[in-house]
C-alpha positions as CSV (number, residue, x, y, z in Angstrom):
1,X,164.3,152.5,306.8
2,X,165.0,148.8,306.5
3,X,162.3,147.2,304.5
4,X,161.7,144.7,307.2
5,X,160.9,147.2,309.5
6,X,158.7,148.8,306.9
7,X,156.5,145.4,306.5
8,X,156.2,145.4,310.0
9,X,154.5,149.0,310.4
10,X,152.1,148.3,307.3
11,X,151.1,144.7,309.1
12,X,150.3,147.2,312.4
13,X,148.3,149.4,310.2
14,X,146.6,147.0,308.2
15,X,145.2,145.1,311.5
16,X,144.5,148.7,313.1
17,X,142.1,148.8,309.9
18,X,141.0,145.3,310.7
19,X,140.4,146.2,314.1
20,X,138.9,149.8,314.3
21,X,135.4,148.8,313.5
22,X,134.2,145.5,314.7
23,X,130.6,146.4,313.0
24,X,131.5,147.1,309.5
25,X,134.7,146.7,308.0
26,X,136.0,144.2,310.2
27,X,137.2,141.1,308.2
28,X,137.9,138.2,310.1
29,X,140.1,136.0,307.9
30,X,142.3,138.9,307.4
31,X,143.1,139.8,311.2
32,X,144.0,136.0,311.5
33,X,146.5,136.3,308.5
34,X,147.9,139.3,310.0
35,X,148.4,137.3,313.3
36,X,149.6,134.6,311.1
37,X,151.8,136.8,309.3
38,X,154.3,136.9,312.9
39,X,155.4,133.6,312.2
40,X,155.1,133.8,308.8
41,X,156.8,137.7,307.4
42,X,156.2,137.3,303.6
43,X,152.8,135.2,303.7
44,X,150.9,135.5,300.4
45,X,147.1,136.6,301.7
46,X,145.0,136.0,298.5
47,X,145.9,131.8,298.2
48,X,144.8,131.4,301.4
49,X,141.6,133.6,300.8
50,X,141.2,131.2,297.9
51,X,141.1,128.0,299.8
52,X,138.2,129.9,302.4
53,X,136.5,130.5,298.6
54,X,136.8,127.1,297.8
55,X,135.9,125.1,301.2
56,X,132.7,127.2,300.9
57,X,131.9,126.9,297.5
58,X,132.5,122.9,297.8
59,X,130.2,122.9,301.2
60,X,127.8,124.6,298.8
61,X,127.6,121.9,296.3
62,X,127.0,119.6,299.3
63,X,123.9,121.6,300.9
64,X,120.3,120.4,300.2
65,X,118.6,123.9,301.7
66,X,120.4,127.2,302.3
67,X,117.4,128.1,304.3
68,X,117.5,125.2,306.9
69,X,120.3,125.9,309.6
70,X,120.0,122.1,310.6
71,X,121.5,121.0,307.0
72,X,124.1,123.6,307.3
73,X,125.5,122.6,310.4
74,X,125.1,118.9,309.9
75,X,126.5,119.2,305.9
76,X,129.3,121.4,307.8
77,X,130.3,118.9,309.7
78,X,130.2,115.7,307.5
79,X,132.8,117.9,305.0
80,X,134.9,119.5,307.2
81,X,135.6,117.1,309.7
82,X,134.6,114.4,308.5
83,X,135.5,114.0,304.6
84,X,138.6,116.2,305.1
85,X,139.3,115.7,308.9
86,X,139.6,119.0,310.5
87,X,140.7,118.2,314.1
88,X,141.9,119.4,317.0
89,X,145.8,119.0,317.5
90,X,145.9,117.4,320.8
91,X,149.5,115.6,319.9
92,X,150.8,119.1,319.8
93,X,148.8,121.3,321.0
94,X,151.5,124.1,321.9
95,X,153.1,124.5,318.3
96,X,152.7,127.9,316.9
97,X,151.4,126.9,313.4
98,X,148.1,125.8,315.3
99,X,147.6,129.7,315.8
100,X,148.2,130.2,311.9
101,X,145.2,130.1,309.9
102,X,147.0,129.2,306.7
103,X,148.5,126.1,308.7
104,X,145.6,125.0,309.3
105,X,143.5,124.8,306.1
106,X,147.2,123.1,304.8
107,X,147.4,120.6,307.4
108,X,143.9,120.4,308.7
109,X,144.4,120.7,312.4
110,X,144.7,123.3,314.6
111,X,143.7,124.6,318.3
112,X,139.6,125.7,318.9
113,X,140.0,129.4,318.3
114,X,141.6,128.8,314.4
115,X,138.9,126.0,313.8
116,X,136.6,128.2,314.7
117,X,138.0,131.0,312.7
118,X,137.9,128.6,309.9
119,X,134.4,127.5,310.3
120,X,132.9,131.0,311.1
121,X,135.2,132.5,307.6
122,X,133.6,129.9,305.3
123,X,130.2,130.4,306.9
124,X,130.3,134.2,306.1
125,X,131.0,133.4,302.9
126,X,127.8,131.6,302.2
127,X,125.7,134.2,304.2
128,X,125.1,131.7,307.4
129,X,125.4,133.0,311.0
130,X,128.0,132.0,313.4
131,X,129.2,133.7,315.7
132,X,132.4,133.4,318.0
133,X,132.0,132.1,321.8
134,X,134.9,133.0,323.7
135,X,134.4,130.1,326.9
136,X,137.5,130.5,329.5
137,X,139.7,127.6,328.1
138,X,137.9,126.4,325.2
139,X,137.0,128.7,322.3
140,X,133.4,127.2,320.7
141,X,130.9,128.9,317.7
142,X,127.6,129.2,317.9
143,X,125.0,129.2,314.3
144,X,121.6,130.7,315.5
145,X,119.5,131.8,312.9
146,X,116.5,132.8,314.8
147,X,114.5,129.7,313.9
148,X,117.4,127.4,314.8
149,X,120.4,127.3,317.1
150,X,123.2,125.3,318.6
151,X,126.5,125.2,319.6
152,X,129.5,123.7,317.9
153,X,132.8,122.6,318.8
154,X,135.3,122.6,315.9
155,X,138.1,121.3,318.0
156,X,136.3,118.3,318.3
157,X,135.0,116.9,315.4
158,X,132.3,120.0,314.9
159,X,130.1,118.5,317.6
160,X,127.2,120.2,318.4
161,X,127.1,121.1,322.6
162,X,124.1,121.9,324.5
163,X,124.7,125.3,327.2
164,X,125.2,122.3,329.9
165,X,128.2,120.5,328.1
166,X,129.7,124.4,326.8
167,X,129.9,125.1,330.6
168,X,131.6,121.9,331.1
169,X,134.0,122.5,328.6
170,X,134.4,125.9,330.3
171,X,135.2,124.4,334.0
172,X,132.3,125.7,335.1
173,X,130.5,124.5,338.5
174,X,127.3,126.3,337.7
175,X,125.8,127.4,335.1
176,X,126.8,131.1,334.0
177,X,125.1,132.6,330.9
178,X,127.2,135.6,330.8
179,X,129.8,132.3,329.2
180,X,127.7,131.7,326.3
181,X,128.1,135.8,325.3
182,X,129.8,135.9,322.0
183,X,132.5,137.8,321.1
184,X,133.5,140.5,318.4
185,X,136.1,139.9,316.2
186,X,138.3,142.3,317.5
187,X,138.1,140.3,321.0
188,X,139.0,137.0,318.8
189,X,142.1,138.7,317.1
190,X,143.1,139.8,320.6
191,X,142.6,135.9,321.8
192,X,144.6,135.0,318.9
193,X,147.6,136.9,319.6
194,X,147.5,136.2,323.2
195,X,147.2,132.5,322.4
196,X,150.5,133.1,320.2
197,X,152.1,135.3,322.8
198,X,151.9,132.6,325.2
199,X,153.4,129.7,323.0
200,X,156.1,131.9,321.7
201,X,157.0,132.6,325.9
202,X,157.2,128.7,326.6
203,X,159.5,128.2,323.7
204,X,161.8,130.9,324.4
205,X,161.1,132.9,321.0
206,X,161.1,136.6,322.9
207,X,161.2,138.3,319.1
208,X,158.4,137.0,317.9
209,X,157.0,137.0,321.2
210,X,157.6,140.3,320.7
211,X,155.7,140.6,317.2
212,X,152.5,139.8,319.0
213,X,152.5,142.4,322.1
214,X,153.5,144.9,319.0
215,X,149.7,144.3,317.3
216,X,148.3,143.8,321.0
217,X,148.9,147.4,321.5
218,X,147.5,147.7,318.2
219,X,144.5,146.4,319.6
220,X,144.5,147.9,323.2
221,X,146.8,150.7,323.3
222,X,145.3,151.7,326.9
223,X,146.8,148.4,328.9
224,X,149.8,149.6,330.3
225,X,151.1,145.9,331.6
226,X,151.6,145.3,327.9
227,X,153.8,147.5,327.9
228,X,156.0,146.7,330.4
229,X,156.1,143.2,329.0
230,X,157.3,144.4,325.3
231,X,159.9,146.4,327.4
232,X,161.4,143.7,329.7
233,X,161.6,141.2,326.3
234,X,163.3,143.8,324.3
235,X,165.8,144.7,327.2
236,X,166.3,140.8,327.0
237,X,166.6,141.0,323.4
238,X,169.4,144.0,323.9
239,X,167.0,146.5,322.5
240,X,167.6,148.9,324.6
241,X,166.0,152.0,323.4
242,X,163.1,150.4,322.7
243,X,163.1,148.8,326.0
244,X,163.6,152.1,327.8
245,X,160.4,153.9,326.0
246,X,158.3,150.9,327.2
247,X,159.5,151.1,330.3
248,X,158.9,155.0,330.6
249,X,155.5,154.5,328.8
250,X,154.5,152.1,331.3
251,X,155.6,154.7,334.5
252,X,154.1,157.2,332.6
253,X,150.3,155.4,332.7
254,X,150.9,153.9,336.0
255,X,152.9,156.3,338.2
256,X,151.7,154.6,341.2
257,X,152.3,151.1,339.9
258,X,153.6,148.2,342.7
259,X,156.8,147.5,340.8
260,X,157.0,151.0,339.6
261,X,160.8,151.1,341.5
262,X,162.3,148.1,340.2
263,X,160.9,149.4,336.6
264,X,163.0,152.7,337.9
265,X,165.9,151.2,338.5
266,X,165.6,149.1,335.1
267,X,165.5,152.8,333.1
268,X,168.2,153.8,335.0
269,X,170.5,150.8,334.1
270,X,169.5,151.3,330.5
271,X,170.4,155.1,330.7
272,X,174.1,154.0,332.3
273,X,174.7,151.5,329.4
274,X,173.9,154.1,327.0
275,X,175.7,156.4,328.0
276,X,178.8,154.7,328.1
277,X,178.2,153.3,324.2
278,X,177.6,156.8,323.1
């Protein structure tokens, strides 16, 4: 087997670890390097886990009382966005190293779900609770640690929202609670790759594009549409074989799908063409 394909299939099972058990041994920081590792095939893990050791032992240094979620937040933000200027990259907003979390501890900028990766990685590391908020649009964190709570937004400076301005960032005309709900860390993988999906669509990169509907079925081997995606990229890519067991996975879990002829007629093309190289 080529050894590039071989790296490829441990990244699937390593996430599939990741991923299996949002309770326990899910780890966080290393779902997003495996998302990271698309764009990035030979990333080094452990430097990267160094600089999450580091951030946190540095915020550490700068906290008066690791029992008041107040100083936390408020010492959180002075470092991170302020003293190193963790921002939001609104110049560029679409460039895929935004979805790769060791791009943005090296350059410091990034789009709200990798912030808040970021934030919620180094607060885990010092024992404080934060927890992801997946808002349609606009991916916040929230610290609650029963005594105190708020919301944060690490795209923007690490300001601290109230429900009235998260809905707002949400585009929502009325207040909906079920918004505020957060979100395991296998939905924020998930986000993450669909985030990077979509970038690597708009810039025409179909094999890495690719790369992320291969761990999306990692993560939700029951959705046949992604399936049917992976195969029309590949049949663009000239993959054909692949293409065709997509295709004929996606028939197979939707037999009564809408487009389920025109996915026919694709198999069939793909079984001529075969045929007439073998």
């Amino acid at each position: 087997m080529d050894p590039r394909r071989r790296r490829v299939f441990a990244k699937v099972n390593h996430l599939r670890e990741i991923l299996e058990d949002d309770a326990a041994a899910g780890r966080l920081d290393l779902a997003a390097l495996e998302v990271a590792s698309i764009h990035f095939p030979d990333l080094a893990v452990q430097p990267v886990l160094d600089q999450l050791n580091e951030l946190a032992s540095r915020l550490a240094d700068r906290m008066r009382n690791f029992n008041d979620g107040r100083d936390f937040v408020e010492t959180a933000q002075r470092y991170l966005f302020q003293e190193l200027g963790f921002h939001g990259n609104e110049a560029d907003y679409f460039d895929p190293l935004n979805s790769c979390l060791n791009q943005v501890l090296e350059r410091r900028t990034g789009i709200p779900i990798t912030l808040s990766v970021m934030y919620m990685e180094i607060a885990r590391r010092l024992s404080m609770p934060v927890f992801g908020i997946g808002l349609p649009r606009h991916f916040i964190i929230q610290y609650d640690d029963g005594n105190y709570a708020t919301f944060i937004d690490p795209f923007h400076g690490g300001r601290t929202l109230t429900p009235r301005e998260c809905f707002a960032l949400a585009g929502a005309e009325v207040a909906d609670l079920s918004l505020l709900r957060r979100v395991s860390k296998k939905q924020i993988a998930m986000r993450m790759l669909q985030n990077l999906h979509g970038v690597y669509l708009r810039r025409q990169d179909f094999a890495r594009a690719v790369g992320t509907l291969d761990l999306l079925i990692v993560g939700a081997p029951d959705v046949p549409a992604v399936y049917k995606r992976r195969g029309v990229l590949l049949l663009g890519l000239k993959r054909f074989q692949a293409a065709r067991q997509d295709l004929e996975k996606y028939l197979a879990m939707e037999p009564e799908a809408e487009d389920g002829e025109d996915v026919r007629k694709q198999i069939e093309a793909i079984h001529r063409w075969l045929a007439r190289v073998n």
